[in-house]
N, C-alpha and C positions, 0 to 999 in steps of 0.2 A: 415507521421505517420508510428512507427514501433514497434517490439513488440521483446522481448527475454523471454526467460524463465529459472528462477533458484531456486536453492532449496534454503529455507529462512529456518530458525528460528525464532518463534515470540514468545515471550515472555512479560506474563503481572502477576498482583498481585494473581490469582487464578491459572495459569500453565502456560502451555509452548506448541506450536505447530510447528512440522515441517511438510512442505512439498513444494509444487510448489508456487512460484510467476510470475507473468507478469508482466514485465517492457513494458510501453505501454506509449510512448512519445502522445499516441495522447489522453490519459485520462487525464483532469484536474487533478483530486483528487484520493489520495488511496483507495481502497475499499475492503470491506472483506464479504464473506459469512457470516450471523448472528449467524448458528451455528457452527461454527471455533471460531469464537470471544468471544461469552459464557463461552465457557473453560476457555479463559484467564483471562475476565477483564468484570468487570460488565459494562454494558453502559450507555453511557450519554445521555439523551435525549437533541436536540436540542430544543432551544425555538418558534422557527419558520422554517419548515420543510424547505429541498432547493430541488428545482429542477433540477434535472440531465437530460440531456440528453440522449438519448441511443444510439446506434448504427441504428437502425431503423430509416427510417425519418420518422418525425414529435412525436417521440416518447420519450416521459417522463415519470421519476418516482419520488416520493417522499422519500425523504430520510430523516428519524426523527431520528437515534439514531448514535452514533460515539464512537470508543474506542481509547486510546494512548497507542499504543503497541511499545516495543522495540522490535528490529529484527537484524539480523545477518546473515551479507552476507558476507562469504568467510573469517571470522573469526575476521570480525569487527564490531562492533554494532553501530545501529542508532535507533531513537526514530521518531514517526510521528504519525500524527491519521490516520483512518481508520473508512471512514463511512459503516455502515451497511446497505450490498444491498439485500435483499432477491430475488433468483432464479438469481445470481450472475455466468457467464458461468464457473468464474477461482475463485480457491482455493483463492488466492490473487492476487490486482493487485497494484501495484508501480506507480502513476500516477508521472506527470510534475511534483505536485509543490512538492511533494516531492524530486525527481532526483536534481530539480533545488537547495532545501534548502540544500540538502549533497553533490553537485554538483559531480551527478553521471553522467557521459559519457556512453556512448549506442556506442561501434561499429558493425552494422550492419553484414558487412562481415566476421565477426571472430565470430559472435554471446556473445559477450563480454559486461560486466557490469565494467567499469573502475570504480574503487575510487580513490580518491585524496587522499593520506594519512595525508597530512596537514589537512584533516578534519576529522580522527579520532581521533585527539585531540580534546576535548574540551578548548575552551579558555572562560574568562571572559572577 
């Protein structure tokens, strides 16, 4: 598990947010502060809340509400949700499955966010 850090663009139907993200191979899912997310995009409430795990052992929280935010990293745009974590350490964070769906690359050593540019195409 590792972690980098880069300035994003998040953009949704009410504004636009910049600033830091964390690309964090050891977070499942993406996750956003609740008031970062309000700017943008109204939320969705889940229908049945999910348990996350924290960093802490033995430690959970409930997460009821999620937004679809597009974002822009390095002057390419991607789309993904983003569940609402209140008292969230990072601005943002870029879990797996998202890196896995745009198949971003993490190198560690150079502190680098690779993209594929075959996937800044959208295809049908």
């Amino acid at each position: 598990m590792a972690i980098i850090e880069r300035k994003v663009r998040l953009l949704g139907s009410r504004g636009e947010y910049e600033g830091l993200a964390l690309f964090d191979s050891g977070a499942s899912v993406s996750c956003i502060r609740p008031e970062i997310a309000v700017q943008m995009e109204q939320p969705q409430r889940l229908y049945v809340p999910l348990r996350i795990a924290t960093a802490a052992e033995d430690s959970y929280m409930d997460v009821r509400e999620f937004v679809t935010l597009q974002f822009c990293i390095e002057g390419h745009w991607f789309a993904s949700q983003f569940y609402l974590v209140p008292g969230l350490s990072e601005e943002v964070i870029i879990g797996a499955a998202t890196m896995q769906q745009w198949r971003f690359k993490l190198d560690f050593e150079k502190e680098e966010v690779i993209i594929d540019p075959r996937v800044t195409r959208m295809r049908i």
